[in-house]
Backbone as CSV, one residue per row, in Angstrom:
resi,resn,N_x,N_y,N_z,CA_x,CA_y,CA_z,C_x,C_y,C_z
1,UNK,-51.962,54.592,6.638,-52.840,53.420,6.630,-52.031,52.191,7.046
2,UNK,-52.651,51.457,7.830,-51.534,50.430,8.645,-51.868,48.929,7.665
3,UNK,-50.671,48.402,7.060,-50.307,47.390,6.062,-50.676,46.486,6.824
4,UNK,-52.099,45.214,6.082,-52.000,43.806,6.725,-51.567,42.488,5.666
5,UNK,-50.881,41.861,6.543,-50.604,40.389,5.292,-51.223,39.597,5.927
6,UNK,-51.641,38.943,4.775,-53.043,37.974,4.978,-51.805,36.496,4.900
7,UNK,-50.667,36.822,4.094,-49.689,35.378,4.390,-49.750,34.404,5.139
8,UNK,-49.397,33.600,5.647,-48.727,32.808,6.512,-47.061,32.422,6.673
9,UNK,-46.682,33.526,5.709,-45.337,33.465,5.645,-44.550,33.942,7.250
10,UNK,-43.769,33.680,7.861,-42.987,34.268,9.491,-41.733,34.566,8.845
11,UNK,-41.364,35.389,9.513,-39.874,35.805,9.287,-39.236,34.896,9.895
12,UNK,-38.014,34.272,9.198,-37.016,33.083,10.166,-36.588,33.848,11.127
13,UNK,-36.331,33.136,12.623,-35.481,33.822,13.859,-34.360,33.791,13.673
14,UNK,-33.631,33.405,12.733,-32.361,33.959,12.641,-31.871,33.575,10.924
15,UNK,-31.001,34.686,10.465,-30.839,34.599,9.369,-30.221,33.233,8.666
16,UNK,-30.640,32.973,7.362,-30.264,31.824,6.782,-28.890,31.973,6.474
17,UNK,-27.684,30.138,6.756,-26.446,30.569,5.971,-26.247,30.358,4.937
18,UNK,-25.378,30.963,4.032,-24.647,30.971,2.884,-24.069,29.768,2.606
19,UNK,-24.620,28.816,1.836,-24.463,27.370,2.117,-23.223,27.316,1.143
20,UNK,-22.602,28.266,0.291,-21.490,28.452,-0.747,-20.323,28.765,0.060
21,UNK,-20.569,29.298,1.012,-19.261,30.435,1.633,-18.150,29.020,1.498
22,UNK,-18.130,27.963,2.363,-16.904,27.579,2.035,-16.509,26.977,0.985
23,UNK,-17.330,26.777,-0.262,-16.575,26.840,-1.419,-16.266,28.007,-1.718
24,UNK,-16.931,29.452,-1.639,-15.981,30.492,-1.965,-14.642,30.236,-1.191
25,UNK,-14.709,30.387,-0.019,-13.423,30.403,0.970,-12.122,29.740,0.744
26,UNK,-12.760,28.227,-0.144,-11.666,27.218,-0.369,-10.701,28.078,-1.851
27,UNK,-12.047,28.284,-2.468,-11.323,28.940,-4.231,-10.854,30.044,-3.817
28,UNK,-10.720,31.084,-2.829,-9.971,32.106,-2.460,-9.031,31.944,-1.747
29,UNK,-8.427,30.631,-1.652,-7.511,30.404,-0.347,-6.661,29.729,-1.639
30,UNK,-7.155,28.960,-2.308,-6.160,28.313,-3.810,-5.634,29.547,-4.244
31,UNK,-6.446,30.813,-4.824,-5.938,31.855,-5.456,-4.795,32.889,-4.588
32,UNK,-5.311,32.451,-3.447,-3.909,33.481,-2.767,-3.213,32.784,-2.399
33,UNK,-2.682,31.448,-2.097,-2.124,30.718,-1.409,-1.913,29.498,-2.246
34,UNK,-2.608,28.910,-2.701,-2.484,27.296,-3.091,-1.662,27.451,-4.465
35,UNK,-1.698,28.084,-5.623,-1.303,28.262,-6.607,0.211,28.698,-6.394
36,UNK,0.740,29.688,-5.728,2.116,29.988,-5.480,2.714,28.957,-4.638
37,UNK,2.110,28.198,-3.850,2.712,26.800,-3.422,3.261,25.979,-3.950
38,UNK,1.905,25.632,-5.075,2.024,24.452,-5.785,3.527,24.849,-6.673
39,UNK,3.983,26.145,-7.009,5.063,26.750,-8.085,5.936,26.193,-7.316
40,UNK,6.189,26.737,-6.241,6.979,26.436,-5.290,7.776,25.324,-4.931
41,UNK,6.734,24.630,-5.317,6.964,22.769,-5.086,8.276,22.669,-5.821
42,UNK,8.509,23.224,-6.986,9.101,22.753,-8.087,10.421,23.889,-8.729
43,UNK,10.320,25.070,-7.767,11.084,26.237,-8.017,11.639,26.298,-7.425
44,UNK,13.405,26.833,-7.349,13.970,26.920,-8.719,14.365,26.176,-9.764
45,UNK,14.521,25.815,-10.900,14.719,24.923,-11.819,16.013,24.941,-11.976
46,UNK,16.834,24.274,-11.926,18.506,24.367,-11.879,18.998,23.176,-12.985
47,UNK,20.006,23.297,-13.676,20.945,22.130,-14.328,21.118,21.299,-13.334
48,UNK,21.839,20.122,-14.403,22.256,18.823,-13.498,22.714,19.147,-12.575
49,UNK,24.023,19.777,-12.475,25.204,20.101,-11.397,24.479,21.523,-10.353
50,UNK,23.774,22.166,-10.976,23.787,23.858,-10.291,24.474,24.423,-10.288
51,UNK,25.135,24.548,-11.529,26.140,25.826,-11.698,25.915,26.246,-12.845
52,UNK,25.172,26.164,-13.757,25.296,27.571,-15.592,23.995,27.699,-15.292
53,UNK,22.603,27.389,-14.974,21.524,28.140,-15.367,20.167,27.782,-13.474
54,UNK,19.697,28.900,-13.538,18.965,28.886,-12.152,17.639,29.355,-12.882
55,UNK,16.410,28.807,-12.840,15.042,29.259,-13.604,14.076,29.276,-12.170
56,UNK,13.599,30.646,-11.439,12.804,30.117,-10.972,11.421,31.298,-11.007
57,UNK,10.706,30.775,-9.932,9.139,31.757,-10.351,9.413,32.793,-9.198
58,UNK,9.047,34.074,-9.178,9.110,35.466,-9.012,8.013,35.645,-8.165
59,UNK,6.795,35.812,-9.268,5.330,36.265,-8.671,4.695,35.421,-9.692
60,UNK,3.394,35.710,-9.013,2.262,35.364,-10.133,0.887,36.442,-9.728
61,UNK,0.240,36.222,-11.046,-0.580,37.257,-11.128,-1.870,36.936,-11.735
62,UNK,-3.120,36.928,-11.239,-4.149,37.059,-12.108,-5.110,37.803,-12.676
63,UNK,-4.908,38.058,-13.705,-6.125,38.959,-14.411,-6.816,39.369,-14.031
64,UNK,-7.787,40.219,-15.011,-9.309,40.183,-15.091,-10.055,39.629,-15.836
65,UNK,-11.341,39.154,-15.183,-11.792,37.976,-16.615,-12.480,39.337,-17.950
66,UNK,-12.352,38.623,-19.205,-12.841,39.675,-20.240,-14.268,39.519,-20.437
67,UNK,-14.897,38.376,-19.722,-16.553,38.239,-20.018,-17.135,38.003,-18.853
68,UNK,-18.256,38.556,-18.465,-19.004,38.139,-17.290,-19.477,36.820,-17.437
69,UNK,-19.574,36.330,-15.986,-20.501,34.938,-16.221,-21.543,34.546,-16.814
70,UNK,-22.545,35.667,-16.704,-23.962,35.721,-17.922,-23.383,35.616,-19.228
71,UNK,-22.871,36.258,-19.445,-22.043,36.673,-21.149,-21.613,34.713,-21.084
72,UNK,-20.397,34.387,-20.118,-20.067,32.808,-20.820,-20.865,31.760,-20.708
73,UNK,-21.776,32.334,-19.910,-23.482,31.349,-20.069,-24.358,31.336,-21.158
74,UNK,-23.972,32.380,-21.514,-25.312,32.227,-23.003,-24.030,31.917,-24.252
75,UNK,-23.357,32.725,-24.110,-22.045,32.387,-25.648,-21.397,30.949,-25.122
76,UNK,-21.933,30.179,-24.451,-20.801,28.871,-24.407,-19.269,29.254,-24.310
77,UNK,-19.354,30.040,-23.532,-18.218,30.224,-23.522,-17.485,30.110,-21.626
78,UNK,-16.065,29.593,-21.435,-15.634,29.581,-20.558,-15.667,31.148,-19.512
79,UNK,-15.536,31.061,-17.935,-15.432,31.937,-17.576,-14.354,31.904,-16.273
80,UNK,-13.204,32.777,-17.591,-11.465,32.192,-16.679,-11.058,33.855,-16.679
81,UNK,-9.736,33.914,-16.473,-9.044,35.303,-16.116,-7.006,34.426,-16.609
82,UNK,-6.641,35.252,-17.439,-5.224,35.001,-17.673,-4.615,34.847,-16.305
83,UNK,-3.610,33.794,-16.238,-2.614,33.420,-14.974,-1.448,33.732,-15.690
84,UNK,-0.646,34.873,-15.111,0.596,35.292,-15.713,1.759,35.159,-14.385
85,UNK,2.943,34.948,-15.084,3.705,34.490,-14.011,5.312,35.527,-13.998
86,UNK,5.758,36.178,-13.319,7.121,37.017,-13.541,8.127,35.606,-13.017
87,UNK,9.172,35.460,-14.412,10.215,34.078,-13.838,11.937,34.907,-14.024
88,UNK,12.252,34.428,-13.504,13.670,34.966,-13.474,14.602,34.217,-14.008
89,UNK,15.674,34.650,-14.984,16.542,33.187,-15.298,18.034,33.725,-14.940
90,UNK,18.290,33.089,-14.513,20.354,33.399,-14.132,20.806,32.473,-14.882
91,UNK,21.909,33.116,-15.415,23.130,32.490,-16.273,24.412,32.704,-15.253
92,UNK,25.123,31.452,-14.355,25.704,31.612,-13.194,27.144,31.913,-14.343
93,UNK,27.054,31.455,-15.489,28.400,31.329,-16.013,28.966,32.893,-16.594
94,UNK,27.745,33.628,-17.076,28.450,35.052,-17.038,27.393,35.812,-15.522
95,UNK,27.449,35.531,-14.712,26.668,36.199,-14.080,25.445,36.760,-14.519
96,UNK,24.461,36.737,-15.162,23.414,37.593,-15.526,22.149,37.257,-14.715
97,UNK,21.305,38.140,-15.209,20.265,37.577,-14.515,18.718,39.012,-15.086
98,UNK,17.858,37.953,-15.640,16.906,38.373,-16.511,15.414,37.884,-15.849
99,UNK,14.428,38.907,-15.668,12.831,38.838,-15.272,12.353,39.150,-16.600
100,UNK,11.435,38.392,-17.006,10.022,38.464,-17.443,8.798,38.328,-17.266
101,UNK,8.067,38.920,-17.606,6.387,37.924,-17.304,6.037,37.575,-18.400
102,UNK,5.699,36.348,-17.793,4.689,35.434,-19.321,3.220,34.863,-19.051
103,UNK,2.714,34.219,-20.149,1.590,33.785,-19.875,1.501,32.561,-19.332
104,UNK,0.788,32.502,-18.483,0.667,30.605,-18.071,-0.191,29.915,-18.531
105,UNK,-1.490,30.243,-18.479,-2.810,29.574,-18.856,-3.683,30.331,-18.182
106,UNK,-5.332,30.212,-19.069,-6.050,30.631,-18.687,-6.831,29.711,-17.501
107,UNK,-6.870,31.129,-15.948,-7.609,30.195,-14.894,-9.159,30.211,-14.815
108,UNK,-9.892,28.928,-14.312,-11.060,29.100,-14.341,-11.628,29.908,-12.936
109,UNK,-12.265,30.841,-12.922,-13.007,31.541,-12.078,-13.660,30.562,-11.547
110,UNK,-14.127,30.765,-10.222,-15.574,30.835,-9.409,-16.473,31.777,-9.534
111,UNK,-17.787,31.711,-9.783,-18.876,32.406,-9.700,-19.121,32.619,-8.248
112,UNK,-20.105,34.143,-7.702,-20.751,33.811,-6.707,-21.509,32.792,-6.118
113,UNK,-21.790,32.100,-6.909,-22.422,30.736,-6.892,-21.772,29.692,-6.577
114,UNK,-20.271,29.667,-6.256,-19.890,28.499,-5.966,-19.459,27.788,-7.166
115,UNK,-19.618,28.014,-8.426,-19.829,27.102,-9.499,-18.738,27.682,-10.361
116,UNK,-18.132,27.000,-11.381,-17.619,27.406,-12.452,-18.238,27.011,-13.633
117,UNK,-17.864,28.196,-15.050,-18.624,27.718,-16.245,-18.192,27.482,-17.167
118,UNK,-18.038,26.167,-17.667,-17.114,25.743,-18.807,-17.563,25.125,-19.658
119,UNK,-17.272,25.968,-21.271,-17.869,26.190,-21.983,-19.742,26.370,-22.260
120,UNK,-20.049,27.342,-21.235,-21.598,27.578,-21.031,-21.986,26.635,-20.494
121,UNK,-21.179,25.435,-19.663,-22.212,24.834,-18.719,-21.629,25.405,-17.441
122,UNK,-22.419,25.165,-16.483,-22.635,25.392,-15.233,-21.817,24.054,-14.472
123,UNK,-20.597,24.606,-13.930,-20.547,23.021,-13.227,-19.918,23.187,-11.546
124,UNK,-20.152,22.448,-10.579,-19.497,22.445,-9.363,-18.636,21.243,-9.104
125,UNK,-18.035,21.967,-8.016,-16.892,20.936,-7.294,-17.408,20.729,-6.107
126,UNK,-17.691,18.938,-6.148,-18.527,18.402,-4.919,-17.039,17.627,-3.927
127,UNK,-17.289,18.488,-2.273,-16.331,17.862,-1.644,-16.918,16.864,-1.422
128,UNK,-15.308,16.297,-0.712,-15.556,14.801,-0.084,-14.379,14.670,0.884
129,UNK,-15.041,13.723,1.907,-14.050,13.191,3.070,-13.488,12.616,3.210
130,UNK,-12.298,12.699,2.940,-11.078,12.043,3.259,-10.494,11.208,4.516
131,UNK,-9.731,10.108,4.308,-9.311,9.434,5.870,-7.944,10.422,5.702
132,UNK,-8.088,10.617,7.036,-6.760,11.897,7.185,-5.660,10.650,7.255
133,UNK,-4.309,11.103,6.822,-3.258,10.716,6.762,-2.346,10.271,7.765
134,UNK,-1.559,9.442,8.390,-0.837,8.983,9.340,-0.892,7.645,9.664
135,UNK,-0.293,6.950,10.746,-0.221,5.588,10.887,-1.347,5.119,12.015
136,UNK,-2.100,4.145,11.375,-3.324,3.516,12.229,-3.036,1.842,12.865
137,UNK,-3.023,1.800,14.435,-2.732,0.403,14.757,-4.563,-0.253,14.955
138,UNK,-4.173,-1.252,14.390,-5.473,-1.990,14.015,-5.524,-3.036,15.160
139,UNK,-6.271,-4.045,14.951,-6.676,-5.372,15.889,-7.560,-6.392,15.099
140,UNK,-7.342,-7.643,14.510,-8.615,-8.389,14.254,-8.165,-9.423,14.893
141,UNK,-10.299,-9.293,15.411,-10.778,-10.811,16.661,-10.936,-11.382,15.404
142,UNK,-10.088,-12.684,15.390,-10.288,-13.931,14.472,-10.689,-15.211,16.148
143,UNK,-11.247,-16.545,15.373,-11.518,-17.471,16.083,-10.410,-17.983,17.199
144,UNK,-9.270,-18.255,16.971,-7.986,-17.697,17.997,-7.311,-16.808,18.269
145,UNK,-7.823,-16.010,18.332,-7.437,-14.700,19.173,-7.493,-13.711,18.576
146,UNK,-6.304,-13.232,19.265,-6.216,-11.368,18.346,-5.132,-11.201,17.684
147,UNK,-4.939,-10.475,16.604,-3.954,-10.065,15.704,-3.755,-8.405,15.810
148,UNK,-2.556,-8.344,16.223,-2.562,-6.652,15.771,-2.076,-6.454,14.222
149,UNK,-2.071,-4.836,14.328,-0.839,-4.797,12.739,-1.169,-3.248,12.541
150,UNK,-0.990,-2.616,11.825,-1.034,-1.174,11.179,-1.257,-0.650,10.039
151,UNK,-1.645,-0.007,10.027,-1.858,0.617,8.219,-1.218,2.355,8.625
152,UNK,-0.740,2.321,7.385,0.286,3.501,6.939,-0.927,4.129,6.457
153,UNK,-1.190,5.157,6.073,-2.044,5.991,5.119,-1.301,7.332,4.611
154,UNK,-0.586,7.432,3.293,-0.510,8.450,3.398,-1.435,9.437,2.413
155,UNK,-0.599,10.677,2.227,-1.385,11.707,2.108,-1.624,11.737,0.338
156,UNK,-0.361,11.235,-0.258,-0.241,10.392,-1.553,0.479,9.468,-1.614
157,UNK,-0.321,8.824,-2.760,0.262,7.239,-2.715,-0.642,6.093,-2.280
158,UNK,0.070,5.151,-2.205,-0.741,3.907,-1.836,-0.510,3.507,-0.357
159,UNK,-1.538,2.675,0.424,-0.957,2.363,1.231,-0.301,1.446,1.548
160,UNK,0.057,1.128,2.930,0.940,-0.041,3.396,0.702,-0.688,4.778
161,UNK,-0.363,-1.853,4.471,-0.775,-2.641,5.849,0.119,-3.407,6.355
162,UNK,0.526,-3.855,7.835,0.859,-4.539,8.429,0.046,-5.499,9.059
163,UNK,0.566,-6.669,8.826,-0.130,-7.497,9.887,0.079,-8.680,10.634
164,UNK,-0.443,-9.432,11.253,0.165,-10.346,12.303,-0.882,-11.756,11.595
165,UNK,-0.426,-12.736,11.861,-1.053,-13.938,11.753,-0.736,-15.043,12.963
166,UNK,-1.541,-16.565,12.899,-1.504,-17.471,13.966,0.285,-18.122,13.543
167,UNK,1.036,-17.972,12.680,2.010,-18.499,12.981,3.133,-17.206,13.425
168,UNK,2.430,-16.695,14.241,3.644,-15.430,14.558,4.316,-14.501,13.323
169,UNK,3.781,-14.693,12.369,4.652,-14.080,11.289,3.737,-12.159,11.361
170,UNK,4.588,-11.795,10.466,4.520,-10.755,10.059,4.166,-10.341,8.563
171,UNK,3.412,-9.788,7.981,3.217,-9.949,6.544,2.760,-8.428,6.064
172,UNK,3.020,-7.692,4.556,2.691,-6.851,4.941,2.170,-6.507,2.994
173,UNK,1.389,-5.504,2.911,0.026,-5.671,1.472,0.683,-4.268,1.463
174,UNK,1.028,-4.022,-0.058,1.015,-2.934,-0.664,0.371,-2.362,-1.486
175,UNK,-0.422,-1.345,-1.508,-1.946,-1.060,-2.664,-2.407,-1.915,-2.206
176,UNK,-2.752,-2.783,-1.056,-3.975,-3.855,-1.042,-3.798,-4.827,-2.095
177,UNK,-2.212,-5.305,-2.591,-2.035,-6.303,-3.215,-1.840,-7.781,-2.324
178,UNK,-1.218,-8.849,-3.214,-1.457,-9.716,-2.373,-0.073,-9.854,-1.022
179,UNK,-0.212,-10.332,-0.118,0.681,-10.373,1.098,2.250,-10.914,0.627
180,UNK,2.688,-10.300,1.609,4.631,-10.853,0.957,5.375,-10.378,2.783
181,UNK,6.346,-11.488,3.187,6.382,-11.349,4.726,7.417,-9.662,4.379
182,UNK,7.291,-9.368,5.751,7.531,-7.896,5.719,9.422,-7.412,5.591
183,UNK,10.105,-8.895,5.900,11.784,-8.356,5.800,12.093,-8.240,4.470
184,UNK,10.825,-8.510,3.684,11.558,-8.592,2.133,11.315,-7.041,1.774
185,UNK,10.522,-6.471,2.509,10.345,-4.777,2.397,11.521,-4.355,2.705
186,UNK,12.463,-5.136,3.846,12.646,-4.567,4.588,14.474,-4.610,3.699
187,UNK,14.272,-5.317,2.980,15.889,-5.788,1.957,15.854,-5.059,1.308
188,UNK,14.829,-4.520,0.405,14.550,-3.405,-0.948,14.902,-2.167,-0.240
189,UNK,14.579,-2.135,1.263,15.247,-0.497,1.720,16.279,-0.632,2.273
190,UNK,17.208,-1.692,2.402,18.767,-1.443,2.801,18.998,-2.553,3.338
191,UNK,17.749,-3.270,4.350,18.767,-3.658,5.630,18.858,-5.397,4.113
192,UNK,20.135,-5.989,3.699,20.216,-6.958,2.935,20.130,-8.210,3.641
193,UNK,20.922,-8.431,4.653,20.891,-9.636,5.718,20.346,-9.892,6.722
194,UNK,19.862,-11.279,6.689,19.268,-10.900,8.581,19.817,-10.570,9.422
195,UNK,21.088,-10.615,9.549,21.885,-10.266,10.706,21.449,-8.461,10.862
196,UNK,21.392,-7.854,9.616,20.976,-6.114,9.250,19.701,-6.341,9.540
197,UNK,18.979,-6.815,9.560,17.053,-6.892,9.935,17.222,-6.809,11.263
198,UNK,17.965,-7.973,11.886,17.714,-7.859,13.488,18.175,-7.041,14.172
199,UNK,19.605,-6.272,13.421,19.935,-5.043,14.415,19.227,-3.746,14.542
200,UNK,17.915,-4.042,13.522,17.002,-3.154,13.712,16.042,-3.367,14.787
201,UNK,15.884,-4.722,15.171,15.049,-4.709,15.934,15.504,-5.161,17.555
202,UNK,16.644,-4.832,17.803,17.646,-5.663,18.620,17.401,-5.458,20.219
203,UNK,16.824,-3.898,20.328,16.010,-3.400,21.761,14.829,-3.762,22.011
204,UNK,14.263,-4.606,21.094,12.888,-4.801,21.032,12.659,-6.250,21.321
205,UNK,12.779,-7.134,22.442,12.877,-8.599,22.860,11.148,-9.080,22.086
206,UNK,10.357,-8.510,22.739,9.007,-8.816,22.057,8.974,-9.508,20.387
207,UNK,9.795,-8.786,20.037,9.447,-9.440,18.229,10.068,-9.725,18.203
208,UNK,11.385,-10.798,18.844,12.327,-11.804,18.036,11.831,-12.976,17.486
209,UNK,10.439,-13.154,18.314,9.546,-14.298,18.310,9.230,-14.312,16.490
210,UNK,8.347,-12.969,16.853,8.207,-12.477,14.741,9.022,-12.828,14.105
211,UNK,10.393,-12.033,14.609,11.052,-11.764,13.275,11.492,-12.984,13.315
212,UNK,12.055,-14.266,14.140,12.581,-15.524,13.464,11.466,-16.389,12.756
213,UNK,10.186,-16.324,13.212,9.166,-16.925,12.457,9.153,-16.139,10.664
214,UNK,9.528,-14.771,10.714,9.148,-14.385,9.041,10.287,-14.740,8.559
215,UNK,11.371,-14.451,9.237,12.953,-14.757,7.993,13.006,-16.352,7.776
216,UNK,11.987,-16.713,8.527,12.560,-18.279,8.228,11.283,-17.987,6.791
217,UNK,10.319,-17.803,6.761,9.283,-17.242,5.517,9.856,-16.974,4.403
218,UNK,10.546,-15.691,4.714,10.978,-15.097,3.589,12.124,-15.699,2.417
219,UNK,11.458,-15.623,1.499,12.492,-16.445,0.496,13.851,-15.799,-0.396
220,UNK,14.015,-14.631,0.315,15.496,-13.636,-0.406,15.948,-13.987,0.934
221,UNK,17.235,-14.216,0.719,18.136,-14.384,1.861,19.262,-14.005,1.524
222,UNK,19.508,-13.512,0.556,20.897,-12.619,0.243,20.927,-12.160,-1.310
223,UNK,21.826,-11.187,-1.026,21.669,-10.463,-2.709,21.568,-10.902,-3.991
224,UNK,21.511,-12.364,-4.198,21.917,-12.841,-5.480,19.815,-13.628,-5.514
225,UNK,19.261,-13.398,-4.501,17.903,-14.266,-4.348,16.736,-12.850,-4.864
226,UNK,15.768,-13.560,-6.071,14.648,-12.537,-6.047,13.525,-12.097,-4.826
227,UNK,13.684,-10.575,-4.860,12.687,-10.270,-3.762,11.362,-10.106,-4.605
228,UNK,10.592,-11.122,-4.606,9.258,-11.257,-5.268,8.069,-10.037,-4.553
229,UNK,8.256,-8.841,-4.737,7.301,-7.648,-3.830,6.370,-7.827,-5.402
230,UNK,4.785,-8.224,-4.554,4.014,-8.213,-5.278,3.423,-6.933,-5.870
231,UNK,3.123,-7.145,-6.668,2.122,-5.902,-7.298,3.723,-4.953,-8.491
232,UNK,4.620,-5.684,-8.636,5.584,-4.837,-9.622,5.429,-5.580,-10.719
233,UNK,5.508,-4.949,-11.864,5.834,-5.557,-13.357,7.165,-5.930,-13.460
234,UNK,8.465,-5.685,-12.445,9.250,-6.199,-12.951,9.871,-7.479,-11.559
235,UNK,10.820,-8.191,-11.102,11.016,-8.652,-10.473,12.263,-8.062,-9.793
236,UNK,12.267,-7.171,-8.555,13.516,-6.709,-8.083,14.750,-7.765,-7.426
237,UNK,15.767,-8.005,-7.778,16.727,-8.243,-7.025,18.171,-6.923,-6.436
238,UNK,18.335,-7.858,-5.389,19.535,-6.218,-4.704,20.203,-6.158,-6.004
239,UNK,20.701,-6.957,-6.757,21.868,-6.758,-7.392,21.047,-5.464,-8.551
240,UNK,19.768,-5.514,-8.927,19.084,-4.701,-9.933,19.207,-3.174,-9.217
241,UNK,18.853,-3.541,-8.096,18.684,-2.226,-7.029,19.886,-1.211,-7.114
242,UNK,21.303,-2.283,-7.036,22.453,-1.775,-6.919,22.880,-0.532,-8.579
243,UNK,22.658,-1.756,-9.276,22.627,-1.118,-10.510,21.878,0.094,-10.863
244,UNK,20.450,0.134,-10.729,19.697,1.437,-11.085,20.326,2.400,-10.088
245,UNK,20.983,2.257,-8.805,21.580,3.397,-8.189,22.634,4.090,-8.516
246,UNK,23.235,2.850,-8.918,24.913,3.500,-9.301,24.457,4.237,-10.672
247,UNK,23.907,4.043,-11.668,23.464,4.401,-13.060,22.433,5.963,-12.622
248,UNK,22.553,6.022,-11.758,21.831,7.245,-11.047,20.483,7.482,-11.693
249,UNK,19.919,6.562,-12.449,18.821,6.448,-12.914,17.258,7.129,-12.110
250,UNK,16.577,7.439,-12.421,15.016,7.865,-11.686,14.169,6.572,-11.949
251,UNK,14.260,5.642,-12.047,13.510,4.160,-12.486,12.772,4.265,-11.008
252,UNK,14.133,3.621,-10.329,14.181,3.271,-8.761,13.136,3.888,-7.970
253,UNK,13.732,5.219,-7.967,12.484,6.394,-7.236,11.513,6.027,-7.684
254,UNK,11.295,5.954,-9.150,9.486,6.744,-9.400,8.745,5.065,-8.749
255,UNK,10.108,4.017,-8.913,8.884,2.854,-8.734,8.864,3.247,-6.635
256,UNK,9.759,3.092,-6.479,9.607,3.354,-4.869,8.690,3.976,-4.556
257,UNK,8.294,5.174,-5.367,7.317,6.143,-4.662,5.996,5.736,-4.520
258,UNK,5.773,4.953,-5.937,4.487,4.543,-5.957,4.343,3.310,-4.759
259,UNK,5.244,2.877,-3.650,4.556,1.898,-2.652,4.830,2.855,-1.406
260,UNK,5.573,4.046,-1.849,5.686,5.308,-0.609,6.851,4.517,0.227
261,UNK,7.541,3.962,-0.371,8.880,3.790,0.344,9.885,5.288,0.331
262,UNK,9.523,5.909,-0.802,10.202,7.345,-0.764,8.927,8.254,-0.314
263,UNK,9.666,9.409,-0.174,9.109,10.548,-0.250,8.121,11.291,-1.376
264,UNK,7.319,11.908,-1.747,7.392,12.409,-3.215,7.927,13.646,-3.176
């Protein structure tokens, strides 16, 4: 007997997509890849010197979860899988050298759904678009003319604009704090004198114009003068600089990093 549908339903001409796949794709690319990276970052763990003890990560491993997602949907309960890690420790001073596996923490799963469930709720991770990272040369039309300048962007951290103004100067915003001319950046990373500023810029005839308009600006003119870089709680001078280095201190760094004068 030949089947009629009275519907108005059509079959789509081509199949619908999986509007999850690349959140699956992303949480399967963390689990094989992103997680042993991130260890990585930070492995091997060594003493001051590197010579009595070497700690680093081996493998890592993840479970099986002990409850299905239905099960941590109705019991309020999370739905993770143990992250266990094999670490190795050397003792360089008698030679030894010892593996274990331990526990790390429990990881949270992805559902087919895209979603994770913590403590019986249902929750997702909504992307977002990022300005990709690297150096951008800018332009602003003001009423006399044009200004160039640049913005740094990095990948962490804050950024760091450059820019030009009508008296030829140079000025430059850290975190989008307030402006400070740019050789006083340029003292906190080494070069101390102008005579050291300009031999940086010494092939470059175009900006002598700049740079004598900002050093005449800038109000550190030698090591014993505060370099007022806005946006710090404390007030740097070279001579402070000198000190937290020789004292081999981490002050220096962690504040450097946060304007991305270092690395992280």
């Amino acid at each position: 007997m030949e089947q009629k549908t009275f519907s108005d339903y059509q079959q789509p001409i081509i199949d619908y997509p999986n509007l999850v796949r690349d959140q699956l794709d992303s949480f399967q690319e963390v689990v094989d890849e992103g997680i042993w990276d991130l260890f990585q970052e930070f492995s091997p763990i060594t003493d001051h010197n590197d010579e009595k003890f070497s700690f680093e990560f081996v493998d890592l491993e993840i479970g099986e979860p002990q409850v299905t997602p239905e099960y941590a949907r109705h019991h309020e309960m999370t739905y993770d899988a143990p992250l266990r890690a094999t670490i190795r420790l050397e003792n360089k001073s008698i030679g030894s050298e010892e593996e274990q596996e331990i526990f790390m923490a429990d990881f949270p799963l992805m559902t087919d759904n895209g979603s994770f469930i913590i403590n019986g709720v249902e929750r997702v991770i909504t992307p977002q678009l990022i300005r990709s990272f690297g150096v951008l040369f800018i332009t602003n039309e003001k009423r006399d003319g044009e200004y160039f300048g640049a913005k740094i962007v990095p990948s962490r951290g804050a950024w760091v604009e450059i820019e030009s103004d009508h008296n030829d100067m140079i000025h430059v915003r850290l975190d989008r704090k307030r402006k400070f001319p740019v050789t006083t950046l340029l003292r906190v990373m080494g070069a101390e004198t102008d005579e050291d500023i300009r031999k940086l810029f010494a092939d470059d005839e175009p900006v002598q114009d700049y740079l004598d308009a900002t050093l005449k600006a800038d109000m550190a003119t030698n090591e014993e003068d505060e370099l007022a870089v806005t946006g710090l709680t404390i007030v740097l001078t070279k001579v402070l600089v000198k000190k937290i280095c020789k004292s081999r201190s981490l002050t220096l760094m962690t504040l450097l990093r946060l304007f991305v004068i270092l690395p992280n």
